[in-house]
C-alpha positions in Angstrom: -22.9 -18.3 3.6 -19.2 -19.8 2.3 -16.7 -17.9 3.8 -13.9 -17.9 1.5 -10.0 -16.3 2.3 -8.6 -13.4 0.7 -4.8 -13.5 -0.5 -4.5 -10.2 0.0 -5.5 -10.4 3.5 -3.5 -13.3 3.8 -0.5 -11.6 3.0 -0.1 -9.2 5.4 3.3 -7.4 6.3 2.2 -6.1 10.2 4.0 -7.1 12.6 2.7 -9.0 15.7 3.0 -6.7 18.8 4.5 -3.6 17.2 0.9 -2.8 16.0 1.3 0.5 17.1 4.6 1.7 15.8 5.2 3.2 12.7 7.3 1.1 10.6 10.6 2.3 9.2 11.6 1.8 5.4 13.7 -1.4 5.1 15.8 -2.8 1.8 14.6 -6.2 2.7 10.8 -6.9 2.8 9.1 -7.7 6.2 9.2 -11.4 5.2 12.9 -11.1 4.6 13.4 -9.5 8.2 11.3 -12.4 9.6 14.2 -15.0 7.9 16.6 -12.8 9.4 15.3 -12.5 12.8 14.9 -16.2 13.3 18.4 -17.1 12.0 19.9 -14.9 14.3 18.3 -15.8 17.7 18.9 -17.9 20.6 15.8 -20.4 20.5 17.1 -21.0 16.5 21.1 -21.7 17.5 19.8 -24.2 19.9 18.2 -26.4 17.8 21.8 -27.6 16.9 22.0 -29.4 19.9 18.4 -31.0 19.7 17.7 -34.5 18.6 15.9 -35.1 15.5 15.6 -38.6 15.1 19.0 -39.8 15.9 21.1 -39.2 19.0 23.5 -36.4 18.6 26.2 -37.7 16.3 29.9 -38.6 17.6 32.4 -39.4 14.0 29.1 -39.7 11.8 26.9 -36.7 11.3 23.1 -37.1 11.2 21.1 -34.3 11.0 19.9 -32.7 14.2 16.7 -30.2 14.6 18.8 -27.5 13.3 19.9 -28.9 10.0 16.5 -29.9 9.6 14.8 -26.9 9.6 17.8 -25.1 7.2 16.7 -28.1 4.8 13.1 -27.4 5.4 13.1 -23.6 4.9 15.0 -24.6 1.5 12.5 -26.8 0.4 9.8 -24.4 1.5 11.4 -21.6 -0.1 11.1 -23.7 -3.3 7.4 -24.6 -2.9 6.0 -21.2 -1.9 8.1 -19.5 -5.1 6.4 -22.7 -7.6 3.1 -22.0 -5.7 3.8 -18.1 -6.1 4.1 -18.3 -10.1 1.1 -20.2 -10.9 -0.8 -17.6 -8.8 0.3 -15.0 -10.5 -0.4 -16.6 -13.8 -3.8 -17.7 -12.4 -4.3 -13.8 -11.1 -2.8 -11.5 -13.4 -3.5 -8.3 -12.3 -0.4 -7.4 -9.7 -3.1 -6.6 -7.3 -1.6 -9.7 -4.7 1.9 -9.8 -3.2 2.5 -13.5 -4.5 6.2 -13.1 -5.2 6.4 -13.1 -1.5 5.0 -16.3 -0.4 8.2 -18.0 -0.8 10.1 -15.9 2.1 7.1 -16.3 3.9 7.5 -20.0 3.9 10.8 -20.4 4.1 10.8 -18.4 7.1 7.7 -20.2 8.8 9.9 -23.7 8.3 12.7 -22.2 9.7 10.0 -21.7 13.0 8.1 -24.9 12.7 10.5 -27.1 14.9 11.2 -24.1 17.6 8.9 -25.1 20.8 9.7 -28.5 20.0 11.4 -29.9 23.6 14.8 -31.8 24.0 15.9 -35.3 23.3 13.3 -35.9 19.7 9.4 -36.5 20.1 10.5 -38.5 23.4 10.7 -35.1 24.9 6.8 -34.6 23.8 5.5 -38.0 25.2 7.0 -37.6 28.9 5.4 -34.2 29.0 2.1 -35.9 28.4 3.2 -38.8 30.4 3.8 -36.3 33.6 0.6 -35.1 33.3 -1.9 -37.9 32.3 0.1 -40.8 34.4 2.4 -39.4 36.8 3.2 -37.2 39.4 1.5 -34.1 37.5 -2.0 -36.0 38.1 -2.0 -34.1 41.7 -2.2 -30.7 40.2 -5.0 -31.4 38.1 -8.3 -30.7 40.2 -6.0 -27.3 41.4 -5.6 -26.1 38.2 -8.8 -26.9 36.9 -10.8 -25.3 40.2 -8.2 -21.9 38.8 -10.0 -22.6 35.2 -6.6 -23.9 33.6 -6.7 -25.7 30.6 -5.3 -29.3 31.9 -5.5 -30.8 28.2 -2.3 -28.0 27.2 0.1 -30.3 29.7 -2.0 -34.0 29.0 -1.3 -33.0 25.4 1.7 -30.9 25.3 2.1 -30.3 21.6 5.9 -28.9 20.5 3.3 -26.8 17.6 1.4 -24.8 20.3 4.7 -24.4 22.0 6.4 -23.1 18.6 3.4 -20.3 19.0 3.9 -19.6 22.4 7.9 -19.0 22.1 7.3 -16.8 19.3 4.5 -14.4 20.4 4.7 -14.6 24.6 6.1 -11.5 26.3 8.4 -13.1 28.4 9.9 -11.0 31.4 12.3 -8.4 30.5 11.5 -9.3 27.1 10.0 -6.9 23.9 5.6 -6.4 23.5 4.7 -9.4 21.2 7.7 -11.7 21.3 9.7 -11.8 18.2 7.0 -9.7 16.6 6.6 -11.7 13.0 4.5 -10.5 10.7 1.2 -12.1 11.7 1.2 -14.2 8.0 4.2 -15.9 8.9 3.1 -16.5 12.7 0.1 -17.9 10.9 2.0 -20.6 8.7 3.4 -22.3 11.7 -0.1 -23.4 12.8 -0.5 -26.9 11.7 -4.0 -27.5 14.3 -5.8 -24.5 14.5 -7.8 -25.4 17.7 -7.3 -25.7 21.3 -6.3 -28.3 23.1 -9.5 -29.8 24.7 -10.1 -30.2 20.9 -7.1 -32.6 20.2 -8.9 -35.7 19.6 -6.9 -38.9 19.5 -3.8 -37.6 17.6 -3.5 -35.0 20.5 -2.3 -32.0 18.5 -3.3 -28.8 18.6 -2.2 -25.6 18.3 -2.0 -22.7 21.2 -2.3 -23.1 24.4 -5.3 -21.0 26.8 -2.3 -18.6 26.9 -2.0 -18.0 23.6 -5.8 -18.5 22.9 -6.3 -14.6 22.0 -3.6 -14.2 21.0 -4.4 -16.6 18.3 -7.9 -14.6 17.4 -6.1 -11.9 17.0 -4.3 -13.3 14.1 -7.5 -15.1 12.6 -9.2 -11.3 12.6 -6.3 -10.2 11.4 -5.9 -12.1 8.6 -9.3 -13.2 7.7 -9.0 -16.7 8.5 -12.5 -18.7 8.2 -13.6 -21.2 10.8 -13.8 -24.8 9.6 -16.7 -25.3 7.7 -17.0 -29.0 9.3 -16.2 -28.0 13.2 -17.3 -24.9 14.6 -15.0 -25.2 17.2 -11.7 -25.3 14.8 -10.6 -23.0 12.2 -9.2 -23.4 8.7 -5.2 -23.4 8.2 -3.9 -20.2 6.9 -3.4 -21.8 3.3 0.4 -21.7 3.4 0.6 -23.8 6.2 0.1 -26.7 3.8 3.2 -25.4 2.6 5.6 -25.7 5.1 3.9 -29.1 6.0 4.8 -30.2 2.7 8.6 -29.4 3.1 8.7 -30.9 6.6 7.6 -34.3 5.0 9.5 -34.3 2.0 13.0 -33.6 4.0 12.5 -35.6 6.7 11.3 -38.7 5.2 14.3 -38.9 2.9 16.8 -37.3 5.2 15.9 -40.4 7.7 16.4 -42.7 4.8 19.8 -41.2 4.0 21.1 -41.1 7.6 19.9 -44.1 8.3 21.9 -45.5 5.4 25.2 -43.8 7.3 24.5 -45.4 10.5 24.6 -48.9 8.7 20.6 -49.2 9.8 19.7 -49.5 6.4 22.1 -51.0 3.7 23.3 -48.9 1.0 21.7 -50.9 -1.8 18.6 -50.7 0.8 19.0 -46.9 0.8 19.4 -46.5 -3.0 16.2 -49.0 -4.3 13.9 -47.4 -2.2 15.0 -43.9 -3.3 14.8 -45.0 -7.2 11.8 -46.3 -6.6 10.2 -42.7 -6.7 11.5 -43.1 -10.6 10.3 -45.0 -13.3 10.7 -45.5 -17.4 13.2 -42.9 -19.2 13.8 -40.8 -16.3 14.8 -43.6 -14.1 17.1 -44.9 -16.8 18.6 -41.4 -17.1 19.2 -41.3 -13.2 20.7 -44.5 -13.0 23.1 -43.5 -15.9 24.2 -40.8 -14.4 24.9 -42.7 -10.9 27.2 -45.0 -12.9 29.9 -41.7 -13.4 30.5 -41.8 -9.9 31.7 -44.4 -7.4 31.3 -42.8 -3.8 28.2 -44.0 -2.2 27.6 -40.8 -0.5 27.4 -39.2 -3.8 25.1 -41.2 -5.3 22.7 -40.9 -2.4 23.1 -37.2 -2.5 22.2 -37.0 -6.5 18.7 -39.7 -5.7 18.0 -37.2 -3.0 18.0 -34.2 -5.0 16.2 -35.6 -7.7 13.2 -36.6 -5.3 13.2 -33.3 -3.8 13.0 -31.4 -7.3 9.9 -34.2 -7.9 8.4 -34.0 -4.7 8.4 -30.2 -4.7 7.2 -30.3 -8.2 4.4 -32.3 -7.4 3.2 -30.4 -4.1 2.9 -27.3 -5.8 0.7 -28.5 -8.6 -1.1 -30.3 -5.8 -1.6 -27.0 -3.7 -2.2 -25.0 -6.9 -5.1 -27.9 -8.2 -7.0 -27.2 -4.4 -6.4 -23.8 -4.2 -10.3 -22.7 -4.1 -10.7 -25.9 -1.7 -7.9 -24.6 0.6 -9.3 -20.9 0.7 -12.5 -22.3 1.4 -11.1 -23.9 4.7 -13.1 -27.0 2.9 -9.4 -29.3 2.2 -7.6 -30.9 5.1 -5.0 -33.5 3.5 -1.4 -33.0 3.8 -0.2 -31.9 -0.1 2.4 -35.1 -0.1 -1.1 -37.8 0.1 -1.7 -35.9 -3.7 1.1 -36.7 -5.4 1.6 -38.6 -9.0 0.9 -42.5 -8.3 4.8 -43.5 -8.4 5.9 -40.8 -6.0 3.1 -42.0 -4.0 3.8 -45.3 -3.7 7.5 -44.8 -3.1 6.7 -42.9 -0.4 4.6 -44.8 1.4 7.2 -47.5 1.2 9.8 -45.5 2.6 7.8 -44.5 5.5 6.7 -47.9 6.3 10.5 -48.9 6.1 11.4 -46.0 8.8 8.8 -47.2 11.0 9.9 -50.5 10.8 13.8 -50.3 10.5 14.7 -47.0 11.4 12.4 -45.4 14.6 12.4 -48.4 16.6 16.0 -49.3 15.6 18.6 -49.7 19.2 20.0 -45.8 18.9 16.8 -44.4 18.3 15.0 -46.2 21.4 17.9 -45.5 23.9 17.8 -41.7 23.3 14.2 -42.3 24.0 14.7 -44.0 27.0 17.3 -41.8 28.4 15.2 -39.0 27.2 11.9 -40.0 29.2 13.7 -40.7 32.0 15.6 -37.3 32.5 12.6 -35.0 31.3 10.2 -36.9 33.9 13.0 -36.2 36.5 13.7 -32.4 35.6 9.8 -32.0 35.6 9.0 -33.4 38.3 12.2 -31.8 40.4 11.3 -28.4 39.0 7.3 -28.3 39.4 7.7 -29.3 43.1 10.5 -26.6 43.6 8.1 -23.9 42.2 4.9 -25.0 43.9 6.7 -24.6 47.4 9.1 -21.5 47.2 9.6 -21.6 51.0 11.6 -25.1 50.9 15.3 -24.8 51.3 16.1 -27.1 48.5 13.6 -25.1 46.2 14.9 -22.0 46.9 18.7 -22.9 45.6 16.6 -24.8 42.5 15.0 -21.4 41.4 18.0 -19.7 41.3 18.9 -21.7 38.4 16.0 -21.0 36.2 17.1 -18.0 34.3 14.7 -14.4 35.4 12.6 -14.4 31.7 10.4 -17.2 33.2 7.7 -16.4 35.6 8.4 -18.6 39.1 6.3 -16.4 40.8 2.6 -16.5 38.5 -0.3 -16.8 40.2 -1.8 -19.3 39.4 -0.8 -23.2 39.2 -1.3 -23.6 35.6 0.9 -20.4 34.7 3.6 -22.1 37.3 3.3 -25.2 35.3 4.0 -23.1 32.3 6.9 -21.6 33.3 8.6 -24.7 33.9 8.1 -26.0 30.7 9.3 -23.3 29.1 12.4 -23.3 30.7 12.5 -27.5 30.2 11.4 -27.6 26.4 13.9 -24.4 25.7 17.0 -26.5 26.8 19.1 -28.7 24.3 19.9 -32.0 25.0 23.2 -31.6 26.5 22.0 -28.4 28.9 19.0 -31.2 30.0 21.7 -34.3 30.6 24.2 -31.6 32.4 21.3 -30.9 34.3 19.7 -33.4 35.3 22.8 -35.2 36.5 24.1 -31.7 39.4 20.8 -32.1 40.5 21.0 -35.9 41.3 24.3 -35.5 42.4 25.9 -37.4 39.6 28.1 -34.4 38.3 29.9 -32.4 41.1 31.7 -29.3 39.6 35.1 -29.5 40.2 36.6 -28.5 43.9 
């Protein structure tokens, strides 16, 4: 039997954790308050100071994680209210919340990037690193003896961390986390699966923490299981969504900053954002380009014409698979269906970013710098946990702030707690860090 989703199931205002408590009346919606909530918290002003692609900027400004997401909750905005009014045409009947799906979205994308660690995707890969080639290797028979799940650290996944953050009742801390309505929880989860089914891209997306926490949302909400993998389930549809605005800003956003860091020339920048144009459109585009002079002008017009395309073209693209997507039975990221042109352009912008711009001298060194330190705090901070008793340990614990667990039971939840309080930090808090505990920064005497 096909098990197909329900938009109005799908759609659901509860609130995660606050299950039991009647709900006042509010003038904004629950999606609304879900915006609001995120924009206003701690985890969401820290993404300010946390890499993106390009170390944090000095007299040229790049974007960091939090300008990011701002861009990407625009864009996703703009995609979920598109997707939204074909719906409605499609269903007439007012039966569906549908005018909703864009605060939905634009509030998952301001989410998506939340659990993601300090210092870029570097911060990711010495997680993994700790655990599948370094020092972390000793706790692995320990916490699997416990019946930890060791493929949460091998793979450590900023995604399943995003999920975590949001839902986990940390100490001192509300029932449920930032209680989100379970729909927007939901469009967060890029891999619906656990860890131990990452495969070789190693994402997933909850940790054994989190695991039932998870199923409660897929009950909730009437998400199917993947018809093609019994052990995975099908994204809650908007999901695609927010993917879709995380790959059109990002993609050009890299291209533009790129451009600002001299990486990429500005004729460099410019053909390979026309190139998403072609025959009277792309002759009105470069007419208007000629009325002004300032570089950074011109790239800002290209860049807003490809987003209006791109967001254009994901929508029809979502709308054209929408039985498909409900079916759990489509799994290809919206941006791989776009008009040929689009396409093409870009695909050749991300095979210029992988060539010029991620492996370009300011991009490695924040790597570098970033491996080294996470390893170091990691490793400083697991050993500190594991033995209490130690002198040294005991003055280390004291700086881990009281939300985070130091004293769980078991080695995997000890583990956890110290990511949490690593992949929470911003880049500068991680450096300022890293160097009082080596003894490279005294405070002043």
């Amino acid at each position: 039997m096909v098990h197909v989703m329900n938009w109005n199931s799908l759609l659901s205002g509860k609130r995660f954790g606050m299950e039991d408590y009647p709900e006042r009346k509010h003038e904004r919606t629950d999606f609304q308050r879900d915006y609001d909530r995120l924009i206003f918290s701690s985890p969401f002003r820290r993404l300010q100071n946390k890499t993106q692609v390009f170390p944090l900027p000095g007299s040229i400004f790049v974007h960091n994680r939090l300008t990011h997401s701002l861009e990407v909750s625009c864009v996703g905005r703009s995609l979920g209210n598109n997707v939204a009014k074909g719906l409605m045409q499609k269903y007439p009947d007012g039966s569906v919340n549908f005018p909703e799906i864009g605060s939905i979205v634009s509030a998952a994308c301001l989410a998506h990037d939340m659990g993601n660690p300090p210092f870029g995707h570097s911060g990711e890969r010495a997680i993994s690193a700790y655990f599948t080639e370094g020092n972390g290797l000793k706790w692995k028979e320990q916490i699997l003896e416990e019946g930890g799940r060791y493929a949460d650290f091998e793979h450590f996944e900023g995604n399943a961390n995003a999920m975590r953050l949001l839902t986990h009742q940390f100490i001192g801390r509300r029932k449920g986390g930032f209680a989100l309505t379970y729909s927007t929880l939901a469009s967060i989860i890029k891999y619906p699966y656990a860890s131990v089914f990452a495969g070789k891209k190693h994402k997933f997306g909850f940790f054994q923490s989190e695991e039932d926490l998870y199923l409660r949302i897929v009950n909730e909400l009437g998400i199917c299981p993947d018809p093609n993998d019994a052990n995975k389930y099908a994204r809650h549809p908007l999901v695609f969504l927010v993917e879709a605005a995380d790959d059109i800003c990002y993609q050009i956003m890299d291209i533009e900053d790129a451009c600002k860091l001299h990486i990429l020339t500005t004729d460099e920048a410019i053909q390979l954002l026309l190139n998403f144009f072609a025959g009277d459109r792309l002759k009105r585009i470069e007419e208007v380009m000629q009325l002004v002079d300032d570089t950074n002008e011109k790239i800002a017009y290209l860049r807003s014409c490809i987003i209006g395309l791109l967001v254009d073209e994901c929508s029809k693209a979502f709308l054209n698979n929408e039985e498909l997507i409900l079916s759990g039975n489509y799994h290809d990221p919206l941006i791989s269906r776009i008009a040929e042109q689009a396409r093409k352009a870009y695909a050749t912008c991300s095979a210029t970013a992988c060539k010029k711009i991620y492996k370009a001298k300011e991009v490695l060194d924040i790597e570098l710098a970033g491996y080294h330190i996470f390893s170091h705090l990691i490793d400083t901070l697991t050993e500190a946990v594991m033995n209490q008793e130690h002198a040294y340990s005991k003055l280390l614990l004291q700086r881990i702030p009281e939300q985070y667990d130091t004293q769980a039971k078991t080695t995997y939840g000890k583990i956890q707690c110290v990511l949490d309080y690593i992949s929470g930090m911003t880049d500068v808090y991680a450096l300022d860090l890293y160097r009082k505990i080596t003894g490279m920064s005294l405070p002043a005497v």
